[in-house]
C-alpha positions as CSV (number, residue, x, y, z in Angstrom):
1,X,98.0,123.2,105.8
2,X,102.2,122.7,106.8
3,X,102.4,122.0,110.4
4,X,105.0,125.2,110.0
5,X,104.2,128.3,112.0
6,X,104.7,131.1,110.1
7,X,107.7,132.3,112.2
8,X,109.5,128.9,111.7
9,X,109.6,129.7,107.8
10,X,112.5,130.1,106.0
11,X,111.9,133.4,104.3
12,X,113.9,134.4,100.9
13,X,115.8,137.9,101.2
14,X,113.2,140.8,100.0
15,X,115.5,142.1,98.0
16,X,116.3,139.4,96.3
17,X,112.7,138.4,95.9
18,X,112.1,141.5,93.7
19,X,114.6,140.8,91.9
20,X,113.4,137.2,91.1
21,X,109.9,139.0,90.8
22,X,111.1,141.5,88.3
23,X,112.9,138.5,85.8
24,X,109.6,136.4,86.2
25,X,107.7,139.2,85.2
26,X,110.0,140.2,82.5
27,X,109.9,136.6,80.9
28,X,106.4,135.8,81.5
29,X,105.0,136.4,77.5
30,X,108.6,134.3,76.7
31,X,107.5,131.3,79.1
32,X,103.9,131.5,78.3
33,X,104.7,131.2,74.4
34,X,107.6,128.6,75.8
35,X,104.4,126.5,77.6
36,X,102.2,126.5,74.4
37,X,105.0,125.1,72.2
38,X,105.6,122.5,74.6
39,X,101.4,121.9,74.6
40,X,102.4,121.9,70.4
41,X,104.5,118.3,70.5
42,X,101.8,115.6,70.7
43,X,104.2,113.9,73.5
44,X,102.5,111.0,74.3
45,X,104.4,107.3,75.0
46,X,106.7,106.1,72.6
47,X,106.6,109.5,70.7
48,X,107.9,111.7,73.0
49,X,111.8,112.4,71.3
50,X,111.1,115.2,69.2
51,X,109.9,117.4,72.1
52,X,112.9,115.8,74.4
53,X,115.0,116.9,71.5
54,X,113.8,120.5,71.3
55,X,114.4,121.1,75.4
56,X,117.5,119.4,74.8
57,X,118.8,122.2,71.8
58,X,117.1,124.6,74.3
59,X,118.5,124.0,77.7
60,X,122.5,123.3,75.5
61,X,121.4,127.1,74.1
62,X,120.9,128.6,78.1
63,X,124.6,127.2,78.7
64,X,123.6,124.1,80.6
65,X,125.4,121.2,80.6
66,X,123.0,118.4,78.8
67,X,122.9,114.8,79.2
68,X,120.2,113.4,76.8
69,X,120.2,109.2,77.0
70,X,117.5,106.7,76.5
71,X,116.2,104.1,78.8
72,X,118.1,101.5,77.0
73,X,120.6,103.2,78.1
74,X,121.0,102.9,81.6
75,X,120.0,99.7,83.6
76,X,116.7,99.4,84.8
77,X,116.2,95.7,84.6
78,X,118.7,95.8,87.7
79,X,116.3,97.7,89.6
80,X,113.8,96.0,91.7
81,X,111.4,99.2,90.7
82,X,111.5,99.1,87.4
83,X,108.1,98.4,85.9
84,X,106.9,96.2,82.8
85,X,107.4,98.2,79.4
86,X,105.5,95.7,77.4
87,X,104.5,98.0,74.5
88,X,107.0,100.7,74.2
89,X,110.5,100.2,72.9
90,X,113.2,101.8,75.6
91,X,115.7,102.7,72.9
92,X,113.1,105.3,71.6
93,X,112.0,106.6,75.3
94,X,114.5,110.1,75.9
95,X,114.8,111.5,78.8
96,X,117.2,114.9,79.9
97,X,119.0,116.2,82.1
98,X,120.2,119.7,81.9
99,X,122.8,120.1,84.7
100,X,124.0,123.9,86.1
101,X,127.4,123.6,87.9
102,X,128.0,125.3,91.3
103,X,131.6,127.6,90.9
104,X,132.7,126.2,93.9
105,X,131.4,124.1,96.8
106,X,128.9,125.3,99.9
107,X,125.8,125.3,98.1
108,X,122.5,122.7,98.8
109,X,122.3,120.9,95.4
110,X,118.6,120.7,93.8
111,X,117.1,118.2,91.1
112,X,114.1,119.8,89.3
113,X,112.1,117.2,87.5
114,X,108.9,117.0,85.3
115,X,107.5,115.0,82.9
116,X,106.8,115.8,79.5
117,X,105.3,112.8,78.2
118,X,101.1,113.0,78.1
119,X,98.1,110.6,77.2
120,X,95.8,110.2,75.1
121,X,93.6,113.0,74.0
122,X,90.6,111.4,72.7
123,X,88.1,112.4,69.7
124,X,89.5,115.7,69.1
125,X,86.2,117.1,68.3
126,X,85.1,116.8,71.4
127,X,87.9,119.5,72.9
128,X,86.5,123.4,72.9
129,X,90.3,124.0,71.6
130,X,92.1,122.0,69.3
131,X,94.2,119.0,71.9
132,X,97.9,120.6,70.7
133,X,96.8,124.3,69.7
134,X,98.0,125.6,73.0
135,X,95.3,128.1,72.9
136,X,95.4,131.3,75.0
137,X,91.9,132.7,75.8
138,X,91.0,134.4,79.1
139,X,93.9,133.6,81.1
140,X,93.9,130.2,80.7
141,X,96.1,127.8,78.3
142,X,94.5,125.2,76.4
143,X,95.4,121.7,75.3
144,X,97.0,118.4,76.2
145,X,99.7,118.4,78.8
146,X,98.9,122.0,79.5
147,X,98.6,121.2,83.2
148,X,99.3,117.5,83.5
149,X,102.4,118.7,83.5
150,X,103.9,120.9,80.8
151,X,103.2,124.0,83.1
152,X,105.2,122.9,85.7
153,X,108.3,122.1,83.1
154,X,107.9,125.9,82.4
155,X,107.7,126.6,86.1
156,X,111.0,124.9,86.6
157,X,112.7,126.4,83.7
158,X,111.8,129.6,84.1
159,X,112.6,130.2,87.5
160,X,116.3,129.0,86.4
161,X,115.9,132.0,83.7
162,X,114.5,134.2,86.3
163,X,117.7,133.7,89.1
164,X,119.9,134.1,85.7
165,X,118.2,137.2,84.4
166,X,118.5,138.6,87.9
167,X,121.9,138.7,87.9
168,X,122.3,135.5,89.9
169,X,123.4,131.6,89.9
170,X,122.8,129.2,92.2
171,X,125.4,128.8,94.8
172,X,124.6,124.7,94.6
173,X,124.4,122.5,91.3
174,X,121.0,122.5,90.1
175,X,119.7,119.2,87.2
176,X,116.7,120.4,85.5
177,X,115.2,117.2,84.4
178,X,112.4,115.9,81.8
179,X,111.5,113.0,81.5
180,X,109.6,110.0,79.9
181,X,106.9,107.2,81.5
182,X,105.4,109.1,84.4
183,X,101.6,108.4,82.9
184,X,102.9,104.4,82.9
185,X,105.6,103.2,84.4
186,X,107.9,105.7,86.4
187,X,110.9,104.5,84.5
188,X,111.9,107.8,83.4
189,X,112.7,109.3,86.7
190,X,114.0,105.8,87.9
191,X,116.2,105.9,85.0
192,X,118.1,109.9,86.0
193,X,118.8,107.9,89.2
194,X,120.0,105.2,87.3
195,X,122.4,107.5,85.6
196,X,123.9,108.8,88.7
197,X,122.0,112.3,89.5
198,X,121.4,112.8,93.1
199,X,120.9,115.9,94.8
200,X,120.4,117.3,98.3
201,X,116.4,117.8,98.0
202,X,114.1,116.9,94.8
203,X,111.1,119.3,93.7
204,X,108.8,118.0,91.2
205,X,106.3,120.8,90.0
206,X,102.9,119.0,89.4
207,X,99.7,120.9,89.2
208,X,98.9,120.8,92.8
209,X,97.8,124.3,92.9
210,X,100.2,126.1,94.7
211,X,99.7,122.7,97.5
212,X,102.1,120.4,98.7
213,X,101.4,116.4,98.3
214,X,101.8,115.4,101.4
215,X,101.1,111.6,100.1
216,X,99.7,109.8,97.4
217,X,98.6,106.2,96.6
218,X,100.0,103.6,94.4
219,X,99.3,102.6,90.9
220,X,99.0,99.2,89.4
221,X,98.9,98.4,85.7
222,X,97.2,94.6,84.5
223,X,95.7,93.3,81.2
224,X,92.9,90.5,81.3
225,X,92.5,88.3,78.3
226,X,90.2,86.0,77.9
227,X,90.0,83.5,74.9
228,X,86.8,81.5,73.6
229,X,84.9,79.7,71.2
230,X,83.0,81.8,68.3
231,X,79.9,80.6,66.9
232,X,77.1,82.0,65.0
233,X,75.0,84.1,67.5
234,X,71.6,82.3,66.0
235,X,73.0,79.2,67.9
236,X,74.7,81.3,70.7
237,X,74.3,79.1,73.3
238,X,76.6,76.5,72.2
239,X,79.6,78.8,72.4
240,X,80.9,81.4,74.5
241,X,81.0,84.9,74.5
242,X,84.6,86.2,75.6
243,X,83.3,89.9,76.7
244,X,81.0,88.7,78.8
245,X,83.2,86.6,80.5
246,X,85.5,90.1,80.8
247,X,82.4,91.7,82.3
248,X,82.0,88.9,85.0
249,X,85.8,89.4,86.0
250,X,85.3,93.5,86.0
251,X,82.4,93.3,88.7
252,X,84.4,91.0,90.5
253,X,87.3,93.3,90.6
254,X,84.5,96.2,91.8
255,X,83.8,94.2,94.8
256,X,87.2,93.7,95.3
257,X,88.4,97.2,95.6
258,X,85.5,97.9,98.0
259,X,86.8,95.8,100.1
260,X,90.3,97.5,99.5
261,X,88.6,100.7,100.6
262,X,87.9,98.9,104.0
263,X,91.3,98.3,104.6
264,X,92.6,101.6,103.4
265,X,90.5,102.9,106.8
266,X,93.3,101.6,108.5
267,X,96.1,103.6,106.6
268,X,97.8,106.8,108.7
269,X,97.4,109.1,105.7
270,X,94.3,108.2,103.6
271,X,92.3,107.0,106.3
272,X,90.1,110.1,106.6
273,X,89.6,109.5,102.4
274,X,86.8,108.5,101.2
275,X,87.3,105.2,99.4
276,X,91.0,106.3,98.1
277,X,91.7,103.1,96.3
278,X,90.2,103.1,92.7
279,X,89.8,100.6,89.9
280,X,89.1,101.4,86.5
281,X,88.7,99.1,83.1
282,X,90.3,101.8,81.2
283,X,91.0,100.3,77.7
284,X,88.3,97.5,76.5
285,X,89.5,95.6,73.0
286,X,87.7,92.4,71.3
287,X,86.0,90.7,69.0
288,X,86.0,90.7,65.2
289,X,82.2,90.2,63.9
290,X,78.9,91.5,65.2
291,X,77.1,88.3,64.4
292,X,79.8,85.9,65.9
293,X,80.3,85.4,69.7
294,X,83.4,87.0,70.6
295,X,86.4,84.7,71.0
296,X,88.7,87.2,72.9
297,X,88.7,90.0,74.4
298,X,91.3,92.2,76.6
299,X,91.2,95.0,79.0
300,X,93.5,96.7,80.3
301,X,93.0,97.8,83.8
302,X,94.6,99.7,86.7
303,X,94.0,99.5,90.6
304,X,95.3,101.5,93.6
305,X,97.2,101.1,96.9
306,X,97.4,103.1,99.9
307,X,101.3,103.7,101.2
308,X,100.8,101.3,104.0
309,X,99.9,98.3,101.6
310,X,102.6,96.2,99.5
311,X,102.5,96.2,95.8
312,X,103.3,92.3,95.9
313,X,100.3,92.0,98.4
314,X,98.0,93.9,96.3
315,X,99.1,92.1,93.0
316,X,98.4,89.2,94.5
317,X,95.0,90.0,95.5
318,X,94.4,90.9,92.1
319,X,95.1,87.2,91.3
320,X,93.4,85.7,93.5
321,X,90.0,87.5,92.8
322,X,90.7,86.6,89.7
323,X,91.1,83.1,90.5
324,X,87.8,83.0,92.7
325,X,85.7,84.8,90.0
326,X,86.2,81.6,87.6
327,X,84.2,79.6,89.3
328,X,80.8,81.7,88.9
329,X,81.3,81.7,85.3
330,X,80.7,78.4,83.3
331,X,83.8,79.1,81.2
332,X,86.2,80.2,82.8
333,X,85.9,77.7,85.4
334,X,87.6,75.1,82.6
335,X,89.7,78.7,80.6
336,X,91.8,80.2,82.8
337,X,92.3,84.1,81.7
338,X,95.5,85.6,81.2
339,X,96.5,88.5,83.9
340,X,99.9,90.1,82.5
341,X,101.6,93.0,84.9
342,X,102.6,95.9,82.2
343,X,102.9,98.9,83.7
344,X,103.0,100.5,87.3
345,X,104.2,98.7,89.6
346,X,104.1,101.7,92.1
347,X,104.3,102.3,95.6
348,X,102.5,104.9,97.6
349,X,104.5,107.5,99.5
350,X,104.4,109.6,102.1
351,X,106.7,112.9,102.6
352,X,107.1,113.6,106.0
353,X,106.1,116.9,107.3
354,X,109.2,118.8,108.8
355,X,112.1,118.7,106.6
356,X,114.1,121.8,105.8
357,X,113.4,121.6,101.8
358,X,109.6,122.0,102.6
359,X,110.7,124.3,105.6
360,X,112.5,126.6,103.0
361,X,109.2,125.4,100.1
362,X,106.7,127.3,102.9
363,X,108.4,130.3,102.8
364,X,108.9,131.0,99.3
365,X,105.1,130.2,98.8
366,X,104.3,132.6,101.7
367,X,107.0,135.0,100.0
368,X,104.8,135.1,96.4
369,X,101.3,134.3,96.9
370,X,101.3,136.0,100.7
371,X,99.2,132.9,102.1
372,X,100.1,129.9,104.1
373,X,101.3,126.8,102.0
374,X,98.3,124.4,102.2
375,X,99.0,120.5,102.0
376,X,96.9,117.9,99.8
377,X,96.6,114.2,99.7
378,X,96.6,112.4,95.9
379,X,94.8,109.6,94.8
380,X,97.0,109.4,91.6
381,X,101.0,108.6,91.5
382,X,103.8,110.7,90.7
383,X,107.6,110.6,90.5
384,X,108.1,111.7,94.1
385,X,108.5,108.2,95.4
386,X,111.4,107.3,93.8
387,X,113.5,110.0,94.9
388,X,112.0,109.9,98.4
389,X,111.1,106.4,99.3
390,X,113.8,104.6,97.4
391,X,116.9,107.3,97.4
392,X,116.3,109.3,100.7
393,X,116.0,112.7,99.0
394,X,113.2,115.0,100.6
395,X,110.6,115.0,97.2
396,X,108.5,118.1,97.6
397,X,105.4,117.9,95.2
398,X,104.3,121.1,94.4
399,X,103.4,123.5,91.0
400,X,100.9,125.4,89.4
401,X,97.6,124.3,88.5
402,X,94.5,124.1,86.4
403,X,91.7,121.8,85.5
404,X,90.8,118.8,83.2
405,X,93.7,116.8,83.5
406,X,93.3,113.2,81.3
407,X,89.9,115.0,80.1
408,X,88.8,117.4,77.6
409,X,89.5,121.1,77.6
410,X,92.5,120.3,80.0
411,X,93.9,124.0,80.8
412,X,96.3,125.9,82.9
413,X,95.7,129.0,84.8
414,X,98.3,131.5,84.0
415,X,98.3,133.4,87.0
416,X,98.8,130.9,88.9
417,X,101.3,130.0,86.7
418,X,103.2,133.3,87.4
419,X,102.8,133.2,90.9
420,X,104.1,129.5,90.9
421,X,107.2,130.1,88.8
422,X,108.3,133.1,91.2
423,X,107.4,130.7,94.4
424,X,110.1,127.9,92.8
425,X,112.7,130.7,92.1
426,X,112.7,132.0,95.5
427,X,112.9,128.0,97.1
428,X,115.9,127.7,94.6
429,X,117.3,130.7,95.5
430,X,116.5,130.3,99.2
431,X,118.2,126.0,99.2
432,X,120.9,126.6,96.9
433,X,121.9,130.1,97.9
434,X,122.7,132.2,95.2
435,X,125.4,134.6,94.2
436,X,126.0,137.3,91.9
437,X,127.3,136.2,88.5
């Protein structure tokens, strides 16, 4: 749980809780019908515009302010963080930002930020639900994105419409933001910051349950490829076979991040994990003929870091493994294989415990689910670090939550979602201040 003593929480005013509590309640069918048309746009990379479109006409029609640019069009190539986009056009990637002004100065300013892009869902007859139905049943929401992280874009949203239909507006500016690239690069949120948008604290509303991150590990993205020479598998022997040759590298890498794993016993946060760093051959592609020996063959792989370790360090670990798994494999010794860096290139982070965003964070939560704040640790990336790490914002992780994210069935729980959305209205109301409008 927060280090935070329950009398050291910032508490929003009762009265004004109700309020928020009332408008939450009021809205609730609106958001949960909002959250399954989201679920509706198949969002995932490179296609994600028509549902950054939709918010867009949305947001303009709630009387925000709405900035709606492209990756292209900001400039990400001058930013040592900007990952690889080897296989997605920028000029297609959209992100928003829907921006409430402040009437006048005094208020804390806030950036609210999720991502709306998802990944792949798989053979869709292997999902209970159809993957973008955005079923109801039994107080849960099915489909892709549901959790991972479309429920959290309704959280933030919401609780704007909550503050509003309680008579209020924030007393600081507030950018409601979606964006692009979280599942691969990052480059979405990298690219609002890019654009100029700061703001006094950054919440990002992942499903974390009603939890706070308190850290979570890096992310690399690589592609192996390995080339050979087919022959006829009657006279096998004579050529090579390019999967195997994959194979040899894969269990390699294993080894590797077991040894990782030793290291990451040394790390302040993720030392009590068990093994927090993990590998994974995620996409396997090669071949063309059952009855040839394959003459290439890709995968495309990603690996961890713990906060403490260096993305340049790790990468180059990843290359030298590499590098010393050649010479137990009689072709490869004289083929080099290809490694090509497309994706994350992502730090861990760590948000400190004791800032007054998570100060004000505690007592909201406390204020709608009547329970202490607990804190987790993540063995997956988000967007936090870019606003924290790199742009000195306090970036409180924190949102509703569900089960089978990247998997089948992936749902939301829609109490929790409730619960969440009038939690994030009263930290709004609570940072920013609000005022009657």
């Amino acid at each position: 749980m927060t280090d935070l003593a329950p009398s050291a929480l910032a508490r929003p005013d009762p009265a004004i809780l109700e309020r928020l509590r009332a408008g939450v309640d009021r809205n609730f069918e609106a958001q949960t019908a909002f959250l399954a048309e989201l679920v509706r746009f198949p969002s995932l990379r490179g296609r994600e515009a028509p549902l950054q479109d939709w918010i867009a006409r949305g947001m303009a029609a709630r009387g925000y302010q709405v900035d709606r640019f492209t990756l292209a069009d900001v400039p990400l190539e001058s930013h040592e963080k900007a990952a690889p986009m080897v296989d997605v056009d920028p000029q297609g990637s959209v992100q928003v930002v829907a921006t409430r002004r402040a009437r006048g100065a005094g208020g804390r300013s806030l950036i609210l930020q999720g991502h709306i892009d998802v990944v792949p869902e798989g053979p869709s007859e292997m999902w209970t639900h159809p993957p973008y139905g955005g079923v109801v049943r039994d107080g849960w929401l099915y489909g892709r994105g549901a959790n991972d992280m479309k429920a959290g874009v309704s959280a933030m949203i919401f609780a704007m419409d909550a503050i509003r239909d309680a008579g209020l507006r924030p007393a600081g500016d507030v950018h409601v933001q979606t964006v692009t690239e979280e599942e691969s690069t990052g480059n979405g949120a990298l690219a609002t910051l890019l654009r100029g948008y700061r703001a006094d604290a950054c919440l990002i509303p992942e499903p974390t349950a009603g939890t706070i991150t308190r850290a979570h590990t890096g992310t690399l993205w690589f592609r192996l490829r390995v080339r050979g020479v087919p022959v006829h598998v009657a006279v096998a022997d004579t050529g090579t076979n390019a999967i195997l040759s994959v194979m040899h590298l894969i269990r390699a890498l294993q080894d590797h991040t077991v040894a990782l794993n030793e290291r990451a016993k040394a790390d302040p946060s993720f030392a009590a994990v068990p093994n927090p760093i993990k590998f994974n051959p995620g996409v396997i592609r090669g071949g063309d003929w059952a009855s040839s020996t394959p003459a290439w063959c890709e995968v495309d792989c990603r690996i961890g870091l713990t906060p403490s370790m260096e993305v340049a360090e790790v990468m180059a670990g990843v290359e030298r493994c590499v590098q010393a798994a050649r010479e137990g494999d009689a072709f490869l010794a004289n083929n080099p294989p290809e490694i090509t860096w497309h994706g994350f290139q992502a730090d861990g982070f760590v948000q400190e415990p004791g800032s007054e965003a998570e100060r004000v964070l505690a007592g909201a939560h406390q204020a709608a689910f009547g329970a202490v704040m607990e804190e987790r640790l993540s063995t997956a990336v988000n967007d936090t670090r870019y606003y924290g790490r790199y742009y000195a914002m306090p970036a409180l992780c924190y949102g509703p939550g569900g089960e089978g994210n990247h998997g089948f069935d992936e749902r939301t729980n829609l109490d929790l979602l409730r619960k969440t959305t009038l939690s994030i209205a009263g930290f709004i109301a609570d940072w920013c201040g609000v005022e009657e409008a």
